[in-house]
N, C-alpha and C positions, 0 to 999 in steps of 0.2 A: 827807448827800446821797447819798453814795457809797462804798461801802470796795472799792477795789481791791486786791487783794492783788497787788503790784510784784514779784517774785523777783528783783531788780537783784542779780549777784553772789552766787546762793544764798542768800541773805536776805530773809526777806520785809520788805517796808517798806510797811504800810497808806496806801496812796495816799489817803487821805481827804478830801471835803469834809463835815468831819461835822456841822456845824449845821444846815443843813437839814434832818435825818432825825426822825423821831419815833421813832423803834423800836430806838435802839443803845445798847447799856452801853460802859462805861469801864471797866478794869481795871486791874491792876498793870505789864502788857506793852506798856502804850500802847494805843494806840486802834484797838480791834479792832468790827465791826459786829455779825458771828454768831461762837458759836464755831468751832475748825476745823472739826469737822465739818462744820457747820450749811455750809460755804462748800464742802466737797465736795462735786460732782454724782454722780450715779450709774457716771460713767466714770470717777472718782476725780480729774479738771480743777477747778480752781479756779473758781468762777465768784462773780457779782456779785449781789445784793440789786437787786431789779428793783421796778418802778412799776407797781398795780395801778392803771389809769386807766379802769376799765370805768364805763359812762354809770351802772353804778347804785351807785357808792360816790364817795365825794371824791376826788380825786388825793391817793394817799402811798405811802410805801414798805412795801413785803410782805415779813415776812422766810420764810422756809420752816421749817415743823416739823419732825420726823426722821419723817413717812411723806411728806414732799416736799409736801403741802399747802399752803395760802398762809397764812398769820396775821395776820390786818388788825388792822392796832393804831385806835385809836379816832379817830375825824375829830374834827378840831379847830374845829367849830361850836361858839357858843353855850359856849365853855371859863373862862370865868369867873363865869358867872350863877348866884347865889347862894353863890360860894367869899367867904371873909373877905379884903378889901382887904388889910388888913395884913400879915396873912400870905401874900396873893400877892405884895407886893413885898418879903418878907422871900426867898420862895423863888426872888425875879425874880435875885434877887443869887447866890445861890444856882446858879441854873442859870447866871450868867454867871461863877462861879468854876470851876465844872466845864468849863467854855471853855475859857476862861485857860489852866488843867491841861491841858487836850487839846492846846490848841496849843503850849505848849510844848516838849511828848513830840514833835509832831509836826517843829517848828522844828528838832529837835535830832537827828531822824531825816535830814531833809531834809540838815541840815549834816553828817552823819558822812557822807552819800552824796556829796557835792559835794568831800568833804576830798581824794582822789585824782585829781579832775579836774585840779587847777592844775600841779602836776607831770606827770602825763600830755599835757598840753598842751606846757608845754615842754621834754617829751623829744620833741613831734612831727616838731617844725623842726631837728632831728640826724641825724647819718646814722645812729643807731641807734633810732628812735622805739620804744616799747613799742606803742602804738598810732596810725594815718595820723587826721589833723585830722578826718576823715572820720568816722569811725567814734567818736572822741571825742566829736562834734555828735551823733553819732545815740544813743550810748548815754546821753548825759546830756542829752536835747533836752527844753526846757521847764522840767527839773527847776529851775536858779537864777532862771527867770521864779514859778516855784509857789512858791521860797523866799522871793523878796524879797512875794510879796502876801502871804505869811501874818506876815509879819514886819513888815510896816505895821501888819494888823489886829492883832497881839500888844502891837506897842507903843502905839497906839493907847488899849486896851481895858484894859490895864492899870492905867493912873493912875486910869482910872474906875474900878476893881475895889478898890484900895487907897484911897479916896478918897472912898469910895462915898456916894451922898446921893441921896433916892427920884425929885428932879428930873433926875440926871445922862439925858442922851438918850444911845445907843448904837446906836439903830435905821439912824441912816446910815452906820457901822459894816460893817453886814450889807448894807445896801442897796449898799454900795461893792463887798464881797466876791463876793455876788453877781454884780452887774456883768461880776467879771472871770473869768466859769466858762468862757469863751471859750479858757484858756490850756489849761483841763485836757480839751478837746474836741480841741487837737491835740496834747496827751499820750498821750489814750489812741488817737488815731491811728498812733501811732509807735510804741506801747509791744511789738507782737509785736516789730517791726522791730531796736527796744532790745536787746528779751530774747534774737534769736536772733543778732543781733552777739554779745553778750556769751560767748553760746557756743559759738562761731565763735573767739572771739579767745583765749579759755579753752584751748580744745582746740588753737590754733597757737602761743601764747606762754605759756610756763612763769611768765616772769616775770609778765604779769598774772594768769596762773589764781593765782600765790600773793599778789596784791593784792587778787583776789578774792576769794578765801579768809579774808584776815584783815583783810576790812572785815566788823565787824559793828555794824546800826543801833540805838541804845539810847534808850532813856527818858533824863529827865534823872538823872542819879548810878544812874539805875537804883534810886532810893531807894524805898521805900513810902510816903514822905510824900503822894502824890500819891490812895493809896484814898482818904480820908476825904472827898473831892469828886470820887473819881469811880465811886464804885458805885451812881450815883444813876441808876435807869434811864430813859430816855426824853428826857434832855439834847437839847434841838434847838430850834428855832427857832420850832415848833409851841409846845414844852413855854413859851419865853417868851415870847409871843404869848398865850400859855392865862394866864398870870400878870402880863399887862401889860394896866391897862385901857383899854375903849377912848377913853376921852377923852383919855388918855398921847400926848403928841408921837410914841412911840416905835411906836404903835399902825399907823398908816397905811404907815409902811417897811417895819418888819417883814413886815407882809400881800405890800409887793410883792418885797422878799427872795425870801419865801416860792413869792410866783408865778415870779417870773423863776426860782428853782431847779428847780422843778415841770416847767417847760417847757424847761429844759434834760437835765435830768434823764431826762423819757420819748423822747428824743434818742438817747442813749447806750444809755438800755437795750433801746431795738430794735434796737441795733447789736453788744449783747452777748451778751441772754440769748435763744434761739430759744424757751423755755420757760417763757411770763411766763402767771401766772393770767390768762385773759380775761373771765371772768364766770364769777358763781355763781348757780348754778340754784337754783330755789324750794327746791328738797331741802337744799340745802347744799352740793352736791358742786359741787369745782373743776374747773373744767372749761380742757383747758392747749392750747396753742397746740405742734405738734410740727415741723411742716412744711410751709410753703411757697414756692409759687415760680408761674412765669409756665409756662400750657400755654396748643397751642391746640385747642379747640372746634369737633369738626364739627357743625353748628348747620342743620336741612332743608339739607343739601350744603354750606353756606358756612362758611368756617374764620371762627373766631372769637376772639381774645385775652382768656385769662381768667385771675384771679389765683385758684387753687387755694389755700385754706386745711384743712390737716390738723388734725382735735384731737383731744381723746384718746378724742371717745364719735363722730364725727360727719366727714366728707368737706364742707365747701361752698365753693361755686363762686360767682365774686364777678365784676364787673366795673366800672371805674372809672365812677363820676357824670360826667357831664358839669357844670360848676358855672364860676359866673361869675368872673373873674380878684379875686381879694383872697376869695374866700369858701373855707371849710374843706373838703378834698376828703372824699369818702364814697364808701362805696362801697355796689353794689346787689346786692342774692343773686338770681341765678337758678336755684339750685337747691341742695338737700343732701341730703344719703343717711343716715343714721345706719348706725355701722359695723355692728351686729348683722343690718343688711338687708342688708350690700352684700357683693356678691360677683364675681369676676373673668370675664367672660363669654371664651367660646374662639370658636374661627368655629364648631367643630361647633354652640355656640346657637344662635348666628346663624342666622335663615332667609334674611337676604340683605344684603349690605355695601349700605350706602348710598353715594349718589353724591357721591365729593370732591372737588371742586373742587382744578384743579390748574392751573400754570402751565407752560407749553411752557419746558423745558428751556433753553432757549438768553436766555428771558426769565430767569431765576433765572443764570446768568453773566453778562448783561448789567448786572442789579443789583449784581453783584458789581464788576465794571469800574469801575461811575458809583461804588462808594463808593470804591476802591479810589486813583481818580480824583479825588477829592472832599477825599480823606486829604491825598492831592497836595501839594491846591490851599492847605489850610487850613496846612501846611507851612513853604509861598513866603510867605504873608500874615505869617506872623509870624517866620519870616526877615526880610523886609520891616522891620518893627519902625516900621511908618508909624502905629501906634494906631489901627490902622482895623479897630476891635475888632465895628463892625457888622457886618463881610464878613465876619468869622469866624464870629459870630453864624450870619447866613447861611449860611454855609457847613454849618457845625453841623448848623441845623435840615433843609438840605435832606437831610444826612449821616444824621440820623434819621427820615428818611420813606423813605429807601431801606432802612435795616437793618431799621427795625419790617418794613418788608412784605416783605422775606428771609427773618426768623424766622417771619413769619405761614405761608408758603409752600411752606419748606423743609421741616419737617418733615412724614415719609411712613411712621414705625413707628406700628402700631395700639396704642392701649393702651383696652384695653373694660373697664369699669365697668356691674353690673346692678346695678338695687334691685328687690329680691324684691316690691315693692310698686311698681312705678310702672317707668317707661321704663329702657332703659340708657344707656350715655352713651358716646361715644368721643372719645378725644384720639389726638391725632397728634404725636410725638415725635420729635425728630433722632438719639435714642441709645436703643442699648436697655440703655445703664450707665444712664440717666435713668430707664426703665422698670423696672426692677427695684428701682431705691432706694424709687420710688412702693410698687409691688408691697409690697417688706418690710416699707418702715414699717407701713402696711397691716395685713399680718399678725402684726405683731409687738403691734399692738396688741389687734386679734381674739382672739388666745390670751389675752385677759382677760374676765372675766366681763362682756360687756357687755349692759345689756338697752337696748330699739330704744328711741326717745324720738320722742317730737312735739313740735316747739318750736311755742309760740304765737305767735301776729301782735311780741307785743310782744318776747316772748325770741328771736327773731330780728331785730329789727328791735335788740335789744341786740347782741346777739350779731355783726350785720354790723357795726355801726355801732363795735364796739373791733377788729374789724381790720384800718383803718389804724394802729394804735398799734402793734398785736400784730406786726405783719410784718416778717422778717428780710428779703424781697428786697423793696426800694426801687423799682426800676427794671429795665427790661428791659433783657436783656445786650448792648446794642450799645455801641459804643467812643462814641458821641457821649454816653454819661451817664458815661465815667470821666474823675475828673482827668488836668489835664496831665501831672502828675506822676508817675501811673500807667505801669508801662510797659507799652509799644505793643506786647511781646511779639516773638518770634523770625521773622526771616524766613530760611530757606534751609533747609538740608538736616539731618535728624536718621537717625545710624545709630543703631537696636538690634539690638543681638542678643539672642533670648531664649533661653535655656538649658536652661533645666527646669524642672519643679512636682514639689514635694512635700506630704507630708500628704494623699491621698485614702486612704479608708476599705477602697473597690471598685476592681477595675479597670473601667477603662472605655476610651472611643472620646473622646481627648480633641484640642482645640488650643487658640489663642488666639486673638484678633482683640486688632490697636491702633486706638486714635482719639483723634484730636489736635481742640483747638478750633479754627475756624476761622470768620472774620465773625459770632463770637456764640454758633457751636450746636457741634455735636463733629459729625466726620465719620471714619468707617472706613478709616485708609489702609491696612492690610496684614492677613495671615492666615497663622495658621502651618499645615503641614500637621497630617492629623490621627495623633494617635500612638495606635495599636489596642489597645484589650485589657490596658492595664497604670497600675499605681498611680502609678508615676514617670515619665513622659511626657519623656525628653530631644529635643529640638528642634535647638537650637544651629545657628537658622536668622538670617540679618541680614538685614534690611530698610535700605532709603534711603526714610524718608516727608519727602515736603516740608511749609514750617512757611509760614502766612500770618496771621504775625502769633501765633503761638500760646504758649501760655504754661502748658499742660497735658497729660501723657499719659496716658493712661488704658488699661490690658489688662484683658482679659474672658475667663475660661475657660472652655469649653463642655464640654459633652458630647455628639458628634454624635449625632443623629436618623435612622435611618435606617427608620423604620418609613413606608412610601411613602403611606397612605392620610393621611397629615398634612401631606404635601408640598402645593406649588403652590396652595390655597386661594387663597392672597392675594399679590400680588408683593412687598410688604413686610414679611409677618410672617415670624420670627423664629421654627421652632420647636423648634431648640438649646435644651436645657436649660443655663444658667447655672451654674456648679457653683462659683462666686468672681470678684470684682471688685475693681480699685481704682487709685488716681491717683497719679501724684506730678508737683510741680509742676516745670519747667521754668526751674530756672534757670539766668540765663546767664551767669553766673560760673563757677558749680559747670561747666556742661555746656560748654562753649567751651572750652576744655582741649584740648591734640591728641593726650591720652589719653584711651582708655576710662575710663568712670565707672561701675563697676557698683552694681549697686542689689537690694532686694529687695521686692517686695508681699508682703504679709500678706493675706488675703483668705478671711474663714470656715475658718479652720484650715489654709488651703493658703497653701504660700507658692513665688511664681513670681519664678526668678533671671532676673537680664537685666541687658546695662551698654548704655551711647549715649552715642555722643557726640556734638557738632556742629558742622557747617561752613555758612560761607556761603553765597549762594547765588553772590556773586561765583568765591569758589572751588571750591566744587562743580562749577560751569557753567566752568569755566576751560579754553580750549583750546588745548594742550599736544601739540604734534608728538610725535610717536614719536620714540628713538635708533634701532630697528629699522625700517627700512623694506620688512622682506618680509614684517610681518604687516599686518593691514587696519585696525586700532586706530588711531588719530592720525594716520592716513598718508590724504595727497590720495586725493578720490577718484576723478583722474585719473589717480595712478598704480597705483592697486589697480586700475581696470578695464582698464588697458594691460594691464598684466600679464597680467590675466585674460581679457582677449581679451571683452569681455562688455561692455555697453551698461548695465547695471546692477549693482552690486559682489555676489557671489555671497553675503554674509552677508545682504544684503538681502531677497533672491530668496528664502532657505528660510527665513528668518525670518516673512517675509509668508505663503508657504504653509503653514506649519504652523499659523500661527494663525486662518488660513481654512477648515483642512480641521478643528482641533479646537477652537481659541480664542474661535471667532466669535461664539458664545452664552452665554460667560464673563463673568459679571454685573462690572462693572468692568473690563473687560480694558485694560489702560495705562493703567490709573488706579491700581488695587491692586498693592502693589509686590511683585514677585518677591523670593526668596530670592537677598541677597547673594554668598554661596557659590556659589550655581548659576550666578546669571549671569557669575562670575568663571570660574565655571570653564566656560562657553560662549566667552565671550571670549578664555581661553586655546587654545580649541580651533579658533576659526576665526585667532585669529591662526598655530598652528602649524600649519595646515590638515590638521590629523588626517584618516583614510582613515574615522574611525567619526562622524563629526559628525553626519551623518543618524540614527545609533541613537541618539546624545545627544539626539538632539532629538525625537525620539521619545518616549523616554523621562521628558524632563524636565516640568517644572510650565507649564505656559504662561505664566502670571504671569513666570516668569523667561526664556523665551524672548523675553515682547512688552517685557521691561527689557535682554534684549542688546538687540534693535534701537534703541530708546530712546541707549543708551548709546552706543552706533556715533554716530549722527549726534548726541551731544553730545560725543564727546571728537573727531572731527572737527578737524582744526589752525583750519579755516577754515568757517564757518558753509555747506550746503550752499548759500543763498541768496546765500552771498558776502559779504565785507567790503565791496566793490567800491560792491555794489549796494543798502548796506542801509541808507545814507539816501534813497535815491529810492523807496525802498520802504515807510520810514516817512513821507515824504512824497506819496507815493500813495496810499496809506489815510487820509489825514487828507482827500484832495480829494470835496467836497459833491456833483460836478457828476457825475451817471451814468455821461455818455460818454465825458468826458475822465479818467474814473476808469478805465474801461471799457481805451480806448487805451493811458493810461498804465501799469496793473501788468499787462496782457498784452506788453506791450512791453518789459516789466522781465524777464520772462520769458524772450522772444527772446533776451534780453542776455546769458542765463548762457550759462556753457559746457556742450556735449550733453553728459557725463559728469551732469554737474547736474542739466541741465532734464529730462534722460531717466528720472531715479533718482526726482526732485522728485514729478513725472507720475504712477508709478508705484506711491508711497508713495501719492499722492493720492486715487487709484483706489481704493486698499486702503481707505482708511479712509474713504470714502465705503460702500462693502461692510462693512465694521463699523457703521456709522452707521444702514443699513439696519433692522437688526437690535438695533437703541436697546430698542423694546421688551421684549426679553429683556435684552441686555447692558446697558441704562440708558447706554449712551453714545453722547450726544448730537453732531452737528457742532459743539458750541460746546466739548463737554465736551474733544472731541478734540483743538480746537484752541489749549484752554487745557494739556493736554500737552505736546503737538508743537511749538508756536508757536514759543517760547522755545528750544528744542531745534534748530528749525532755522534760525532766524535771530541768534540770540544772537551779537556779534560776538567778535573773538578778544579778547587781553587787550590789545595794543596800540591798538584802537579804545575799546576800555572806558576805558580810560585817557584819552582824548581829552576822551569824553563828560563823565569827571568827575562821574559818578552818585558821591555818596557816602553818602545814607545808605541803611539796610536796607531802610526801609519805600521807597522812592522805588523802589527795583532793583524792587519790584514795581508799584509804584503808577506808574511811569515809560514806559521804553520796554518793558516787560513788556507791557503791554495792546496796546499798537495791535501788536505782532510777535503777538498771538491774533489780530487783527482782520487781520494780512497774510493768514495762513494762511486764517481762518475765508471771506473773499473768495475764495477759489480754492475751499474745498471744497463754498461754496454757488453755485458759479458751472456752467452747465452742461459737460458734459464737453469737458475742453481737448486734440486730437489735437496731436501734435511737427511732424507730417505739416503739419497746415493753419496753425501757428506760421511755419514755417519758409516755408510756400509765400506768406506774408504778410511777411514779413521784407524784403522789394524794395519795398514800399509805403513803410516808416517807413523814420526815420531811427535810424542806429545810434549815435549820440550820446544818452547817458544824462543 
């Protein structure tokens, strides 16, 4: 059915179900499917014998030639008609000894891996464990469930093999084995997970890397007795099927064996191989499946959700059938390019951008909240623990009507596709790391001789119709299609620092950009400055990007653009040369450390140093008095403007001017994160209130100018909206009724202290003047006040405490949202004077 090659402990151990297969030899080494090679990919990875299940051949397995071709072993139709009876149940025996031999190799594999489990178990419960229970479950998960099934069927099948007579039945046997391929579906779930514990534990404990070391898994005696029944090629389930007649009891089981493995089988292999033959063309030629995934489609102005299929001669674009509940999904092509036509259109093509359909800014945060919101909800339910498994359901589905149409909307990068013969096509993308991987496969495949092809009514209608089988991406990426058990990814604070690049060829005009995933798609949180003119580009810039939910980071190295006649075309395109890309994943083991973790990417010959670490967003947001109270850091901000004789605290004052006089049209501006160093060292300058802070600031990046301000009112001892005030405040934004809305958070207002309401006012002003200017800077009043929000109402730690927020996701999903909705209510509210606050104040009550 399957040969997985297992490396448990540096060893390979052929994870096999190999009776179902039509197309594997037996050897001296145990039961191997292809040889090694045959099992090397082109990256020199391991990979699996895959399922060719295209509409125009039978469901079996493909093994690969050495030009990577597919090699269809022979369908098992019509496999006895006309063979000699006797001699088929001479060889029925025959292929059921060469069983026997396999699973015993396999038995004894299975047992030499399980031999170190039982004492690793109880050294766990010592105060010296070699390895925690934890990590015991996970490296050995499923394996003594795989043991004890093949050990049924061995003993089982054995008496019959030694015993043997032409009536013995065996077919329920397989029908049972079958059955249980369910255990090796959460094997090979586990089995990265396995493999990178193992080496994990390897590289921290001496004593099991030399347990690992000197397990190795053998055949029985390691004897050669075992050739003589097993060089017989094609041993499987097919082969005794082919030599079982059909009037044989054993006839009818076998067949459903047969199918039950088939349909488990093309399961797995869309989950392994990206690269499965999908049909063969009239010529002969294989034609492979390279890459796909989920874009969307501008479609006469309307975005469109479409599942992109890459292959190795052809680009098509697919979109799911609509089809009735219990009937087989399919999908429908609405278009395809052959690669030898298609080429990448620029705007210079372009005689004029078609009209995209977009969503007002503040609707795309607000979908963000309801799921945010939604995450919450589905939380408490099952905290709860009432079995009120349809409200989660619920929950779910509504969970996925808000992320599908986030992902439909969110993305805003061009990616244009011509076909020299027929229209162009444009997608709309959240990253342009996404854009460029399209891009290269792309080309990487173009640099082959390819000539243009027309597929007919019928070989496209084959051809759509195997890629639901064919396709690695299942589901669209929102968090309502991953298990529970899936993690929910990081919320709060990620430092990097990025260091430097090496390996360019040229000097050039180089930086970075980072992006982290967030609700699904990747978003750009920071940029390095650019480094002029040189091969080695050192930076040695730190960023604070915030995590919502993320579980990815991702840097991109450009090469700036500065030639103007390419500029401003389009407000989204991108047109920095890329010069290297690449990810590493987030984890929070590794990265939760209160040490830096440095790291390296690899990326087209360049490789970019950087280490990060992470904090929460409890501790990030934590507010911490000053020891010093004559700088303006954590210190009241009624005693900085005593001092200062001043109505508003002066870091305030030139922070706001500066980025009005130069910030104001800075795409992202307090969104995109300043250089850590800079802002440290603005911080240090207004707290030691230097005679040159105007020339620093002058001087500096604005990004890091609009992250001191940022940071002023979040280290704050006391939220500028107050502890005081900031449950009647999240109680005032939850109220329905307009005027009693109206009353109550202007009234919450009056309540501060004027050091507060005066600074409060002021900020508000500003960034309503930011907001202004959305179209150039893309920041939105929603976008602001999912910034700010949190920033200025977040309570101290002593109130945090109260509240009992504990976990990550909740800190966002919690009081995080409505402190965006306090703000976002003042900044859509028409302009608020101190003046007419105060001259109202003899009206209300000053009871809160």
């Amino acid at each position: 059915l399957l040969s997985h090659p297992l490396h448990v402990f540096g060893k390979p151990l052929s994870y096999t179900l190999m009776f179902f297969s039509p197309d594997f030899n037996y050897n001296t080494d145990g039961y191997e499917g292809d040889t090694a090679e045959d099992r090397k990919s082109q990256d020199g990875s391991e990979t699996m014998p895959f399922i060719d299940e295209s509409p125009t051949m039978s469901p079996h397995l493909c093994a690969r030639g050495q030009d990577g071709e597919a090699i269809s072993p022979t369908p098992a139709e019509g496999l006895l008609s006309g063979g000699d009876t006797e001699k088929g149940l001479e060889m029925r025996k025959l292929v059921l000894s060469g069983f026997l031999a396999s699973e015993e190799i396999y038995i004894n594999q299975l047992e030499a891996l399980l031999l170190p489990m039982k004492p690793l178990k109880a050294t766990a419960t010592t105060s010296k464990p070699v390895l925690t229970v934890e990590q015991i479950e996970t490296i050995f998960f499923m394996i003594q469930d795989i043991f004890v099934i093949h050990k049924e069927f061995y003993d089982a099948l054995s008496p019959n093999i030694q015993q043997w007579d032409e009536k013995i039945t065996v077919g329920h046997l397989f029908q049972k084995l079958a059955s249980q391929l369910g255990v090796y579906k959460a094997f090979v779930d586990n089995y990265k997970v396995a493999v990178g514990t193992v080496e994990k534990c390897s590289q921290a404990n001496s004593q099991f890397q030399k347990i690992s070391e000197n397990l190795k898994v053998k055949g029985p005696k390691e004897s050669k007795d075992c050739t003589t029944t097993s060089t017989m090629e094609g041993k499987s389930v097919s082969d005794l099927l082919k030599h079982t007649p059909k009037d044989h009891p054993d006839f009818p089981l076998l067949q459903d064996a047969l199918r039950i493995s088939q349909n488990f089988l093309s399961i797995i292999n869309e989950e392994i191989d990206p690269r499965r033959t999908a049909v063969t063309t009239p010529k002969g030629e294989a034609r492979q499946l390279v890459k796909d995934g989920f874009l969307v489609e501008v479609s006469e102005g309307t975005r469109k959700l479409r599942h992109v299929f890459l292959f190795t001669d052809l680009l098509l674009c697919a979109k799911m059938k609509k089809t009735a509940v219990g009937r087989h999904q399919q999908y429908e092509c609405k278009w395809y390019i052959p690669l030898a036509d298609l080429s990448f259109q620029t705007l210079d093509d372009s005689d004029s951008l078609p009209h995209i359909q977009t969503l007002p800014e503040h609707e795309i945060e607000e979908m963000k909240i309801k799921i945010s919101t939604i995450k919450s909800e589905i939380q408490k339910e099952k905290k709860a623990q009432k079995s009120q498994s349809r409200n989660v359901d619920r929950l779910r589905k509504k969970m996925n009507e808000q992320e599908s149409c986030l992902l439909l909307y969110s993305p805003t990068i061009p990616f244009r596709i011509h076909n020299k013969h027929g229209k162009s096509c444009l997608f709309l993308l959240s990253s342009d790391y996404e854009r460029s991987e399209w891009r290269e496969s792309i080309q990487k495949l173009q640099k082959k001789d390819l000539q243009a092809c027309v597929l007919s009514s019928v070989e496209l209608q084959v051809l759509t119709g195997s890629c639901f089988k064919l396709r690695t991406v299942h589901n669209i990426p929102v968090t309502s299609n991953k298990d529970d058990e899936e993690s929910p990814g990081l919320y709060g604070f990620l430092h990097v620092i990025v260091h430097k690049a090496t390996g360019f060829k040229e000097s050039a005009n180089l930086y970075c950009t980072l992006e982290v995933d967030s609700f699904g798609y990747f978003v750009s949180k920071a940029i390095t400055r650019v480094f002029r003119d040189t091969t080695e580009p050192q930076w040695n810039e730190e960023f604070e990007i915030e995590l919502e939910g993320s579980q990815c980071l991702r840097i991109l190295c450009y090469e700036k653009c500065y030639d103007k006649s390419k500029l401003n075309k389009d407000d989204n395109e991108i047109v920095d040369k890329i010069m290297g890309k690449g990810q590493v994943q987030l984890d929070p083991q590794a990265v939760q450390s209160k040490n830096w973790h440095m790291d390296v990417i690899e990326m087209n010959g360049i490789k970019v140093e950087f280490s990060m670490k992470f904090t929460t967003r409890d501790l990030s947001l934590k507010r911490t008095p000053s020891k010093k109270q004559s700088g303006v850091f954590g210190v009241k901000i009624s005693v900085v403007t005593k001092r200062e004789r001043s109505k508003v605290p002066y870091i305030v004052r030139q922070c706001i001017e500066e980025v009005e006089k130069r910030g104001i049209d800075e795409v992202g501006i307090y969104r995109i994160s300043g250089v850590a160093t800079d802002i440290q060292a603005l911080k240090a300058a207004f707290d030691a209130n230097t005679k040159d802070i105007l020339m620093m600031l002058s001087d500096m990046d604005i990004n890091a100018i609009a992250g001191t301000l940022k940071l002023y009112f979040r280290e704050l001892p006391e939220p500028l909206l107050t502890d005081r005030l900031y449950p009647a405040f999240m109680e005032g934004t939850a109220l329905s009724d307009p005027a009693a809305k109206e009353n109550c958070m202007m009234h919450l207002l009056r309540s501060l202290p004027d050091p507060n309401l005066i600074t409060f006012l002021s900020l508000l002003e500003h960034l309503k003047r930011v907001a202004e200017k959305e179209p150039v800077n893309k920041m939105s009043l929603h976008n602001l006040a999912t910034v700010f929000g949190p920033t200025l109402l977040r309570p101290s730690e002593s109130e945090i405490n109260k509240a009992n927020v504990t976990m990550a996701s909740d800190i966002w999903s919690h009081d995080v949202m409505a402190q965006v909705q306090v703000l976002l209510y003042y900044l859509q509210h028409p302009p608020i004077s101190f003046a007419e606050l105060k001259k109202n104040t003899l009206y209300f009550s000053t009871d809160v």
